[in-house]
C-alpha positions in Angstrom: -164.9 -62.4 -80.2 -164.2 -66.0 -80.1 -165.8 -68.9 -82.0 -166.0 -72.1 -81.3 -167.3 -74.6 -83.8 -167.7 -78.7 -83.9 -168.8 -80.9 -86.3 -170.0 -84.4 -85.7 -170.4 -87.5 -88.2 -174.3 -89.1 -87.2 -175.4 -92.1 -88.2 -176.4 -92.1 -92.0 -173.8 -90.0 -93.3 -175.4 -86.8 -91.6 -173.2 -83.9 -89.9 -173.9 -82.3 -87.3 -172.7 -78.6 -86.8 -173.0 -76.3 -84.1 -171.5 -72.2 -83.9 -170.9 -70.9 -80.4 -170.1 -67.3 -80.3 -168.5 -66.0 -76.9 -167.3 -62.5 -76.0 -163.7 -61.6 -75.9 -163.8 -62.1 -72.3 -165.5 -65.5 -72.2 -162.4 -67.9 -73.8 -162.8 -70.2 -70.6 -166.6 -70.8 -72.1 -165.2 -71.6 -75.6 -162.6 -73.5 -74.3 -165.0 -75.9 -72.6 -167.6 -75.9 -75.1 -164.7 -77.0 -77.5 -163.3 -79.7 -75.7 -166.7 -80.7 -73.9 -167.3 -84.0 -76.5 -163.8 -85.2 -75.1 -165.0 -84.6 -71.4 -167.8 -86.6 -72.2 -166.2 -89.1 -73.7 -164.0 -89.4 -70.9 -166.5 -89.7 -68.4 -168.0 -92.8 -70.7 -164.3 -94.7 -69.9 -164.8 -93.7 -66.6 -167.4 -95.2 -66.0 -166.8 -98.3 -68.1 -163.3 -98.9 -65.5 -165.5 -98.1 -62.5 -168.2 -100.6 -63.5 -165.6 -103.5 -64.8 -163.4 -103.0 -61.5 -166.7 -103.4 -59.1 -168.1 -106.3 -61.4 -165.1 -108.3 -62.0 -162.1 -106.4 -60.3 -159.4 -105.6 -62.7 -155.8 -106.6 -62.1 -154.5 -103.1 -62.9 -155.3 -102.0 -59.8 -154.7 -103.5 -56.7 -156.8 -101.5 -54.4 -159.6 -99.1 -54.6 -157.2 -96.4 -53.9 -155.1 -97.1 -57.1 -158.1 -96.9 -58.9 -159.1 -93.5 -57.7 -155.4 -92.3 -58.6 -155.9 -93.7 -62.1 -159.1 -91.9 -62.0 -158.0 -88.3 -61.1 -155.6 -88.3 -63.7 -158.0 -89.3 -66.7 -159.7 -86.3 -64.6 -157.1 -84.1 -64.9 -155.9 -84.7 -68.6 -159.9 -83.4 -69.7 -158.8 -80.4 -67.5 -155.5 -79.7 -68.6 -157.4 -79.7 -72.3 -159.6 -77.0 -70.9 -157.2 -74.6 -69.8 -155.1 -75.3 -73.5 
């Protein structure tokens, strides 16, 4: 069996927790459900770079292609956490 818990400091001093329990053949489930604040959090960035670069353009990237490479590898780092 694998567990997965998280814990998350709200607003007042209160926690948050959560217990996931996944079967023995299920550790890709765990793995996302572990990591899954960090793919969110991610995506937030994400978001924040897509919306600054179409706003106001952003001098680290010189075209809309070296923006999507930037992009894919925030992408791929969530990923690579995933299969950990």
């Amino acid at each position: 069996m694998v567990l997965a818990q998280a814990g998350e400091e709200r607003p007042g001093g209160h926690r948050v927790k959560i217990h996931l329990e996944f079967g023995d053949d299920e550790p890709e489930l765990a793995m996302r459900a572990i990591h899954g604040s960090a793919a969110f959090s991610a995506l937030w960035d994400m978001d924040a770079t897509l919306r600054h670069f179409l706003k106001h353009g952003d001098e680290r990237f010189k075209t809309a292609q070296d923006l999507a490479a930037y992009l894919r590898g925030e992408i791929l780092d969530v990923l690579a956490k995933v299969e950990e």
